[in-house]
C-alpha positions as CSV (number, residue, x, y, z in Angstrom):
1,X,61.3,69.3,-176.6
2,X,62.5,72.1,-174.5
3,X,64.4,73.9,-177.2
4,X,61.2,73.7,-179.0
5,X,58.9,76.4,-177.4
6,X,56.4,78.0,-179.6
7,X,58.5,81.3,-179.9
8,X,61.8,79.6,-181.1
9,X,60.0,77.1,-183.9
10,X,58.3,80.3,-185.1
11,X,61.3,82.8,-184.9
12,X,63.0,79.9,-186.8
13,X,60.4,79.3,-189.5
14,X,61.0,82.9,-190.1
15,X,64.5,83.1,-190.9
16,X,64.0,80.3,-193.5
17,X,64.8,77.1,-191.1
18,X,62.4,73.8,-191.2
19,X,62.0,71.0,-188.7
20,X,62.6,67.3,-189.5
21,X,63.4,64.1,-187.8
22,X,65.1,61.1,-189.1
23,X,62.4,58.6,-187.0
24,X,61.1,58.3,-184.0
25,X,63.6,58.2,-180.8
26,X,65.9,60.7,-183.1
27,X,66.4,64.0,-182.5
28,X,64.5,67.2,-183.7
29,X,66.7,69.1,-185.7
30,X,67.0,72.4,-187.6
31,X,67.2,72.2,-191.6
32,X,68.1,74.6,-194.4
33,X,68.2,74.3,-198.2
34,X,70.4,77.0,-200.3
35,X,67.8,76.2,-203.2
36,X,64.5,77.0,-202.2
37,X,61.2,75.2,-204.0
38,X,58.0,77.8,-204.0
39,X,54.8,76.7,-205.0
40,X,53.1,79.7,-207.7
41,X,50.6,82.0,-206.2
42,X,49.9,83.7,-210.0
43,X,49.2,82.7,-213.2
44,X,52.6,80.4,-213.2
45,X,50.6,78.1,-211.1
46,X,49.3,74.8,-213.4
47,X,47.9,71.3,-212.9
48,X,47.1,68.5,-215.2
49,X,44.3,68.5,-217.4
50,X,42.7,65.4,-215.4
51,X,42.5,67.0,-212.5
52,X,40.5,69.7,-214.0
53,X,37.5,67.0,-214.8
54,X,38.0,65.3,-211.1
55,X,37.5,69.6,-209.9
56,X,34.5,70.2,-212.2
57,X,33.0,67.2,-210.5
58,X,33.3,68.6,-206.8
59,X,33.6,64.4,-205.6
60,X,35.5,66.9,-202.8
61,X,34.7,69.6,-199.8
62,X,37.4,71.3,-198.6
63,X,37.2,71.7,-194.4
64,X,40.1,73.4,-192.4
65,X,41.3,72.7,-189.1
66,X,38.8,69.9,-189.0
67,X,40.7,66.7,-188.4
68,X,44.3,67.9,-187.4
69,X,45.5,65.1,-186.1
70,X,44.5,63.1,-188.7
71,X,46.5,64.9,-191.0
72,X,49.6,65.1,-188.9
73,X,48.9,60.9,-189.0
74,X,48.4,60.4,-192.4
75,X,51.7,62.8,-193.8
76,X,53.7,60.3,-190.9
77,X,51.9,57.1,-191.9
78,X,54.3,55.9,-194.4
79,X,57.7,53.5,-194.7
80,X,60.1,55.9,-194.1
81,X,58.9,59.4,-192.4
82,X,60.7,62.2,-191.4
83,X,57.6,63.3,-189.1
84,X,58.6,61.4,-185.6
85,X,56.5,61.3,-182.4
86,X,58.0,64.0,-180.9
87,X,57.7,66.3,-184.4
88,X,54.0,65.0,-183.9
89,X,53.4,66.6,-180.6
90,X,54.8,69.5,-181.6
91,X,53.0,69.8,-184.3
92,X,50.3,69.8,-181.9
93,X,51.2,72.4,-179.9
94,X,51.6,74.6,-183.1
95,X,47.6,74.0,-184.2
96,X,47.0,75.2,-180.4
97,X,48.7,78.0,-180.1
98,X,47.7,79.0,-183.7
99,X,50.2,78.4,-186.1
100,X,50.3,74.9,-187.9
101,X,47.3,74.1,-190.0
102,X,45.3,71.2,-191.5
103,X,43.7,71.8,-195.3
104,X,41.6,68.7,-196.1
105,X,39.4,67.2,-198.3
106,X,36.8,65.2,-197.8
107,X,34.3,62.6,-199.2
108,X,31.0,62.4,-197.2
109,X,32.5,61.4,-193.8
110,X,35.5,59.9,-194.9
111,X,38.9,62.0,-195.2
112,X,40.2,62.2,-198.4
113,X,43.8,63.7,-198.3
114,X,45.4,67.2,-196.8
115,X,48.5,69.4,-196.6
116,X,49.7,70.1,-192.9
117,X,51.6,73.9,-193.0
118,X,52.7,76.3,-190.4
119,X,51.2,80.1,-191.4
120,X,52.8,83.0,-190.5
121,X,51.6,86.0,-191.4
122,X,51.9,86.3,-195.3
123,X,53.8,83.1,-195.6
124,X,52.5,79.5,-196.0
125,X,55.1,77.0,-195.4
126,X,53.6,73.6,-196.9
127,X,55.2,70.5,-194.4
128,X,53.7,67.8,-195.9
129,X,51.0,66.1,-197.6
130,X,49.2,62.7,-198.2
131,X,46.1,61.0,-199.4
132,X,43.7,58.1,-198.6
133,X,41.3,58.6,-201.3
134,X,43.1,59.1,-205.4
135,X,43.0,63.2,-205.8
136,X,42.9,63.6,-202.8
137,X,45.5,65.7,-202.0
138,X,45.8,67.4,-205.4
139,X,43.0,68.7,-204.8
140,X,43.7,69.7,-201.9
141,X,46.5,71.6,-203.9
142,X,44.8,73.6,-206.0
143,X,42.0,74.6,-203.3
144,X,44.9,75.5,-201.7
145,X,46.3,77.8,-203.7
146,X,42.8,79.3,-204.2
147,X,42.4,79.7,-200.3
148,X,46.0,81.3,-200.2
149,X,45.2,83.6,-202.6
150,X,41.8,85.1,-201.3
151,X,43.6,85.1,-197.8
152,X,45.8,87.5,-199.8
153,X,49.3,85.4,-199.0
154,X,52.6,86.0,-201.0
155,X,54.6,83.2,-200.4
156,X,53.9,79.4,-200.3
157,X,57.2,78.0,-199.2
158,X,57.5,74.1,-200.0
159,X,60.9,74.2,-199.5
160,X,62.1,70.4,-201.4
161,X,61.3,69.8,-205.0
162,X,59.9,66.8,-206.0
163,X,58.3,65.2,-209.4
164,X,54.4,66.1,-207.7
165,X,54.9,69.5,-207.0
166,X,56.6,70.3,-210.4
167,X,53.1,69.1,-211.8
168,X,51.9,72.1,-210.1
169,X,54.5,75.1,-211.7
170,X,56.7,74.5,-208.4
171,X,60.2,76.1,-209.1
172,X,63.2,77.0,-207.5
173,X,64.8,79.9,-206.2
174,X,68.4,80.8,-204.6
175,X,68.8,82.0,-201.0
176,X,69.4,85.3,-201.7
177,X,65.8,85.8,-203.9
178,X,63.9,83.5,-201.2
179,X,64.9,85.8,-198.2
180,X,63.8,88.8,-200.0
181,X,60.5,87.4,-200.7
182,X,60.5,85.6,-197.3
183,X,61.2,89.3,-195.8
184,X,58.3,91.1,-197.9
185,X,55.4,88.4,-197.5
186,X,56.3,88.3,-193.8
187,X,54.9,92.1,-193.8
188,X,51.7,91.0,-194.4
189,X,49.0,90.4,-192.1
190,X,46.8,87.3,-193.4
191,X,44.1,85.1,-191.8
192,X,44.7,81.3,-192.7
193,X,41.1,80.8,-191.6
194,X,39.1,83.5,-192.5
195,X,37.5,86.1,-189.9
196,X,33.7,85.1,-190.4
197,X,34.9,81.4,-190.0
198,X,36.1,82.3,-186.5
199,X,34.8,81.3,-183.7
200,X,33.4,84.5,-181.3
């Protein structure tokens, strides 16, 4: 854990690197893709049809930084996870210090889904997501993007494709376009959680 302190993982993140583990009792280690996947902050951003009825029905409220932990747990809590128990506890430092962030939904008192991301600045680097209840974290998506977007961020960075985020408009870049926008959103000076949610 040593050669994670706050300052390295974030000077990291910021160069375009992203943690991982291959389980728990292996090593943290530093990743980087040459093809970069970004979730759409404009009008290229989409989602199915169905989900438009499941949004109009507002079965969801969106809380952040609420349940943390939980989140951290739920994106690990599968067969094969790249989130070990030391990525956990880092993660946990993160959300202390600031950085890494819970976006959840909710149904009455029972937690519905969320993405866990690390924001810096004008960048929102989306880690993981998962669900308990079905919609759950798609909406979560799409409030998402809202949130970003009102927060005024530039770049969501989800850095692997897969077959759910290309339901949302996800796409890829190469290195060389990703550092550029990497470099200009990281200019920016956003608020993940809004100044009048803050606490005095």
């Amino acid at each position: 854990m040593e050669r994670f302190n706050i300052r390295s993982v974030i000077e990291g993140y910021t160069q375009g690197y992203f943690l991982m583990s291959e389980g728990d009792g292996e090593p943290i280690e530093w990743y980087y893709t040459n093809s970069r996947t970004l979730i759409p902050l404009d009008q290229r951003f989409r989602y199915p049809k169905s989900l438009q009825r499941v949004l109009n029905q507002n079965r969801f409220e969106v809380r952040l930084d609420t349940a943390f932990e939980q989140v951290v747990e739920g994106c690990a809590d599968r067969e094969t996870t790249w989130i070990s128990k030391e990525l956990r506890s880092l993660y946990s430092n993160l959300h202390a210090a600031g950085w890494a962030h819970s976006f959840e939904t909710w149904q009455g008192d029972q937690l519905a889904g969320g993405i866990l991301g690390i924001a810096i600045r004008g960048v929102f680097i989306g880690e993981s997501m998962f669900f308990k209840i079905p919609d759950g974290s798609k909406v979560a998506m799409v409030k998402l993007v809202e949130h970003l977007r009102s927060q005024g961020y530039s770049l969501f960075d989800a850095q692997l494709m897969n077959p759910h985020l290309e339901r949302f408009g996800a796409f890829e870049i190469d290195d060389d376009s990703y550092q550029s926008l990497l470099k200009q959103a990281l200019t920016k000076s956003c608020n993940f959680i809004p100044i009048s949610e803050t606490k005095p």
